[in-house]
C-alpha positions in Angstrom: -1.1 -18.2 -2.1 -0.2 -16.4 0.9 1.0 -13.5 1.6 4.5 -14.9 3.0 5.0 -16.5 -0.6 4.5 -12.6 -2.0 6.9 -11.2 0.2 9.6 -13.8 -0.9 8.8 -12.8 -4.3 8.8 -8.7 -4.2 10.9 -8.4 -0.8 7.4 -5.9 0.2 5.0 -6.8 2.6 2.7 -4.4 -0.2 1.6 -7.5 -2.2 -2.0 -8.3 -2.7 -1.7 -11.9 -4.1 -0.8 -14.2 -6.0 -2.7 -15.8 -9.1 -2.2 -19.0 -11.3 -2.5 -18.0 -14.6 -3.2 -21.4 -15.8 0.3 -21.7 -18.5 3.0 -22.3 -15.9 3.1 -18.7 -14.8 1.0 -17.1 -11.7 0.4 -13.3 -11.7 1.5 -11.4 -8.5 -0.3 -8.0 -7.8 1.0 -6.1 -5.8 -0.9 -3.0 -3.7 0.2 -0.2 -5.0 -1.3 -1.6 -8.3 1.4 -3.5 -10.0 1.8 -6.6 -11.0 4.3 -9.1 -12.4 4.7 -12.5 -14.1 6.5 -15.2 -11.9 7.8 -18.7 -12.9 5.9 -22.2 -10.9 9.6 -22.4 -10.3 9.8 -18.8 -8.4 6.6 -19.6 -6.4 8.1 -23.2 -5.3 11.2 -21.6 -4.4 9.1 -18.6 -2.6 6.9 -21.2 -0.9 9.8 -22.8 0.2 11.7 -19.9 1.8 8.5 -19.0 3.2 7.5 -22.0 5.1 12.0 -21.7 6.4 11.2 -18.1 7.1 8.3 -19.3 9.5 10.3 -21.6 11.6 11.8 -20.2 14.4 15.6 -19.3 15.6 16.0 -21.7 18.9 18.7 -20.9 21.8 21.9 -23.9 21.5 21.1 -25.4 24.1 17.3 -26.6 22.5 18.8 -27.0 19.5 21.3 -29.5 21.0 18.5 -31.6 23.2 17.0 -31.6 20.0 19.2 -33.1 17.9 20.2 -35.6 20.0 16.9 -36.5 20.9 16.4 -37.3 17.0 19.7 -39.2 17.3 21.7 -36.6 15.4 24.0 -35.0 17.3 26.8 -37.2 16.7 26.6 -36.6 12.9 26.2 -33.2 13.3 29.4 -33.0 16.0 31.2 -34.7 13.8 30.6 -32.4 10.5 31.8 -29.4 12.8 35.1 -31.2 14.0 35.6 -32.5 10.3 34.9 -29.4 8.7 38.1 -27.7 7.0 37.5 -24.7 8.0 38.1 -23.3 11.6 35.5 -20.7 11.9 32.7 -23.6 11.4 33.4 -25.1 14.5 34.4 -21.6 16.4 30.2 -20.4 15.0 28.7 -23.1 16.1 30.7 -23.5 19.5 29.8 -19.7 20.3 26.2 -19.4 19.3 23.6 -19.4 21.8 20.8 -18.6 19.0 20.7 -20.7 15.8 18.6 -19.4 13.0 17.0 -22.4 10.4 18.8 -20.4 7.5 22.5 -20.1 8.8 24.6 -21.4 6.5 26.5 -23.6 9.2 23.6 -25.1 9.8 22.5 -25.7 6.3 25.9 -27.3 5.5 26.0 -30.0 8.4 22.3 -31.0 7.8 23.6 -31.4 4.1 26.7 -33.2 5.2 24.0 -35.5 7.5 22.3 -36.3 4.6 19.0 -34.6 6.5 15.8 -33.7 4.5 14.7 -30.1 4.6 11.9 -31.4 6.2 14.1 -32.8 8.9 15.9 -29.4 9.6 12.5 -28.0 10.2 11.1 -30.8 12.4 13.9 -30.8 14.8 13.9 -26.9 14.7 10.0 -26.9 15.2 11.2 -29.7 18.3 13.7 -27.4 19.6 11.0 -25.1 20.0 8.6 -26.7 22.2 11.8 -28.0 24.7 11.4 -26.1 27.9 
């Protein structure tokens, strides 16, 4: 496991790593000598925000070329000007940098019917625009 997976788990950068204990549980150890117990469900869920975590925030602007180079940016445009509430559209017209985790963003991929895997290939896209 990497060490990105134990910092979702203990919120410390102090973890030494992660074992599979061979039941459905994995062992984390931590530096300082401690050690806990965690679920296959905590460590998906860890490996999961870790691997978010990694991709990078992206200026609008990318984010926009992006989209719409994946055909998306209609569906997306039209989940802000849909949305019920105001400040959806005001966030997303005012941000110049868009993190993978906001919420907004979150929301319209949902509302697109996007993978997570999506989200993260047009963010990883948006990345390499120059």
């Amino acid at each position: 496991m990497s060490i990105d997976v134990c910092v979702q788990l203990s919120k410390a950068i102090a973890c030494a790593g992660v074992s599979d204990q061979g039941n459905g549980a994995y062992r984390v150890d931590f530096a300082d000598g401690t050690s806990r117990l965690a679920t296959a469900a905590e460590i998906t869920a860890a490996q999961s925000a870790a691997a978010t975590a990694a991709i990078p925030s992206v200026t609008r602007d990318r984010l926009l070329v992006a989209l719409h180079n994946a055909g998306l940016l209609n569906g997306i445009n039209a989940y802000v000007a849909a949305a019920s509430d105001p400040t959806i559209a005001l966030r997303w017209n005012a941000a110049s940098i868009v993190d993978r985790s906001n919420p907004t963003v979150i929301a319209a991929a949902t509302a697109a019917g996007l993978t997570s895997a999506q989200v993260d290939a047009v963010f990883q896209a948006a990345a390499q625009i120059v």
